[in-house]
C-alpha positions as CSV (number, residue, x, y, z in Angstrom):
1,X,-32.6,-42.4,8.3
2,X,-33.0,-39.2,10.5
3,X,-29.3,-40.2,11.9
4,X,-27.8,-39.6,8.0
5,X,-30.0,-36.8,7.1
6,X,-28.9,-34.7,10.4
7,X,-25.1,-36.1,9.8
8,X,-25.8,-34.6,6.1
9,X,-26.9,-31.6,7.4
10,X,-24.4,-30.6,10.1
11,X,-21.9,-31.3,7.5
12,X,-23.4,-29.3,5.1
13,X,-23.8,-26.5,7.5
14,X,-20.6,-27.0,9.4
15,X,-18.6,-27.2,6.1
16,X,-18.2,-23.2,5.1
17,X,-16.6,-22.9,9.2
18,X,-14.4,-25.5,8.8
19,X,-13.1,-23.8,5.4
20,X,-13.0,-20.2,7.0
21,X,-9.9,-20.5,8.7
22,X,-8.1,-21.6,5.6
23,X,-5.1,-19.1,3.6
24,X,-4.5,-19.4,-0.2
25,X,-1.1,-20.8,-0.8
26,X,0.6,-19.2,-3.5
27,X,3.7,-19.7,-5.8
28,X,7.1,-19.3,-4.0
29,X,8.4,-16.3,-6.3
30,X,5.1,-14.7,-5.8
31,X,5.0,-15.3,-2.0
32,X,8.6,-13.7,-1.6
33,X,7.7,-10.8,-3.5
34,X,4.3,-10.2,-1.5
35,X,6.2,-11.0,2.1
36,X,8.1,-7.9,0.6
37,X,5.5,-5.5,0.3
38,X,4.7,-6.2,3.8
39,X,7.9,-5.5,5.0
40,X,7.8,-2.6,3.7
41,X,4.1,-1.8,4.8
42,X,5.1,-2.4,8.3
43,X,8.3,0.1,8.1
44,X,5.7,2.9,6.0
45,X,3.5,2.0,9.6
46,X,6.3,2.6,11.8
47,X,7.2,6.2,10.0
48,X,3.4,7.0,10.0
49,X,3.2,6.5,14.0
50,X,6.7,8.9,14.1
51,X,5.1,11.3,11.9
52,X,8.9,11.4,10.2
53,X,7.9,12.6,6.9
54,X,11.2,12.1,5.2
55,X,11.2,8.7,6.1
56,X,7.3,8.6,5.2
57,X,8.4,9.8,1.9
58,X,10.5,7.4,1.3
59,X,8.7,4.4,2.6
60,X,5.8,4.8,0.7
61,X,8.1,4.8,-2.6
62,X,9.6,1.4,-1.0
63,X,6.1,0.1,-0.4
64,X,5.1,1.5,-4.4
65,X,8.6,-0.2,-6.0
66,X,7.6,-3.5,-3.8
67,X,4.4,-3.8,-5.4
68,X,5.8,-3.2,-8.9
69,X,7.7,-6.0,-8.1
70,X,4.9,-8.1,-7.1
71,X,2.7,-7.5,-10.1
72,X,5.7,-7.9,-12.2
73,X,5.1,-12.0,-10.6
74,X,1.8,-11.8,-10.7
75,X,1.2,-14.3,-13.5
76,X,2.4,-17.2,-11.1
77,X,-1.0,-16.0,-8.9
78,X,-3.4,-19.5,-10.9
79,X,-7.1,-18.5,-10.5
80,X,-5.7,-15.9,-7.3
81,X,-4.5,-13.6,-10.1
82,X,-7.5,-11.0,-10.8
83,X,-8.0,-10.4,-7.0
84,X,-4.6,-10.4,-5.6
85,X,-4.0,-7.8,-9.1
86,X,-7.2,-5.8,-7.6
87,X,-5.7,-5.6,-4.3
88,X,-2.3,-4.5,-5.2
89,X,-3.3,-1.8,-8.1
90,X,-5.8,-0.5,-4.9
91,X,-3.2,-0.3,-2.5
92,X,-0.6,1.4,-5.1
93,X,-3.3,3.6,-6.1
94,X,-4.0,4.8,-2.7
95,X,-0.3,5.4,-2.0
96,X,0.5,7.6,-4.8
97,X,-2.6,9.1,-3.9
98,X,-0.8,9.6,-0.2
99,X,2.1,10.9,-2.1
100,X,0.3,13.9,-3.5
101,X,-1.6,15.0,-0.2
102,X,-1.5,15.6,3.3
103,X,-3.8,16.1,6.3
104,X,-7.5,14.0,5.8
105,X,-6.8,13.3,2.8
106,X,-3.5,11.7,3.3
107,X,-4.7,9.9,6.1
108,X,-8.2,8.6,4.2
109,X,-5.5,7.4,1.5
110,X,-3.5,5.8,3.9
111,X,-6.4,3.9,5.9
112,X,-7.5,2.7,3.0
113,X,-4.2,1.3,1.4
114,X,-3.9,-0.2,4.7
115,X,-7.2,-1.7,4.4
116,X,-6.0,-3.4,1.1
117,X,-2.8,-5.1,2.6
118,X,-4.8,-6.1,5.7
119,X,-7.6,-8.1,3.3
120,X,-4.2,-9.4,1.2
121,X,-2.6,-11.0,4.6
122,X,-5.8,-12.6,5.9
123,X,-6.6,-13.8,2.4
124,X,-3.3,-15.6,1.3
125,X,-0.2,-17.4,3.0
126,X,2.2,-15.2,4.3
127,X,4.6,-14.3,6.9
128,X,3.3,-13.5,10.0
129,X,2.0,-10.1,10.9
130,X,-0.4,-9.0,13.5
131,X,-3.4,-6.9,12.3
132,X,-4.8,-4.4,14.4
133,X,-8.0,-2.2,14.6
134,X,-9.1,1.0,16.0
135,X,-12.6,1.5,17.0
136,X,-12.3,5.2,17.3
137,X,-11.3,5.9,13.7
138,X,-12.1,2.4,12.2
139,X,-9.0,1.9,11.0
140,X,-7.1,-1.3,10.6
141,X,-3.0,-2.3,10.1
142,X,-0.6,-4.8,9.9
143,X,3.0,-4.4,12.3
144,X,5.2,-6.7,13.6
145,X,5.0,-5.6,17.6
146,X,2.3,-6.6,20.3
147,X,1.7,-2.9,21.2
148,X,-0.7,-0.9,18.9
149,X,0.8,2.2,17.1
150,X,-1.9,3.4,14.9
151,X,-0.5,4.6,11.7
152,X,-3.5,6.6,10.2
153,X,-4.0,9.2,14.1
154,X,-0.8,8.8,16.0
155,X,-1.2,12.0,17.4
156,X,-4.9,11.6,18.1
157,X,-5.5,7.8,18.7
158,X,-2.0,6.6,18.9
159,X,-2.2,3.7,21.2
160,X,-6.1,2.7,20.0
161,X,-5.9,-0.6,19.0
162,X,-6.2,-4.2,19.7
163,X,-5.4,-6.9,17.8
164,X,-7.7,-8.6,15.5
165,X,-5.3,-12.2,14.4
């Protein structure tokens, strides 16, 4: 009888870590459309680390359009719909936010638009990105590449870093 109650209760205990590691699978159309507005976070991080702000500019209207698009799908998110909407009107928010600013403010924007695609990629099942984070300035990204190029103090803390998943 103790044999079944401890069985009972490493299971109950070990249950919650065995569902940690699991992603949210989504709808296809949905799923392409997100994948997009990565893509187009990880080339708005690669303009950030230049500091190239034309192309800053216009990447954060291609990251903006992208999540139109998502939330235009949004409908196909079943019971995932009310956080994954949260998550993208955030992010959007703090972009056109970004838009209109520069300096601390820009970057406060940006960390925290970031912030919000970084939650959305460790939540759901996407492509594959590597998410980093910088201890000095407590920021975190997502980018392609192995070698940190932090987006928010490239100048600053440009090769703070280290990758997280």
């Amino acid at each position: 009888m103790k044999k079944i109650v401890s069985l009972l209760l490493i299971l109950v205990v070990a249950t919650p870590v065995w569902a940690y590691g699991r992603k949210i699978q989504l709808n296809t159309v949905l799923k392409k459309e997100l994948n997009q507005v990565l893509k187009a976070t990880d080339e708005l991080h690669e303009a950030c680390f230049d500091q190239d702000e034309p192309l800053i500019s216009a990447k954060l209207r291609s990251v903006i359009k992208a999540i139109d698009a998502a939330n235009d799908k949004i409908m196909l998110a079943d019971t995932q719909k009310i956080h994954l909407d949260k998550l993208l009107k955030s992010a959007k928010s703090d972009l056109e936010k970004s838009q209109m600013s520069s300096g601390k403010e820009r970057r406060d924007s940006l960390k925290s638009a970031f912030h919000q695609i970084v939650t959305m990629v460790k939540t759901y099942k996407l492509d594959s990105y590597k998410i980093f984070f910088c201890p000095k300035d407590r920021s975190v990204w997502i980018q392609k590449s192995w070698k940190a190029k932090n987006p928010i103090n490239p100048k600053k803390y440009g090769s703070c870093g280290r990758p997280v998943r």
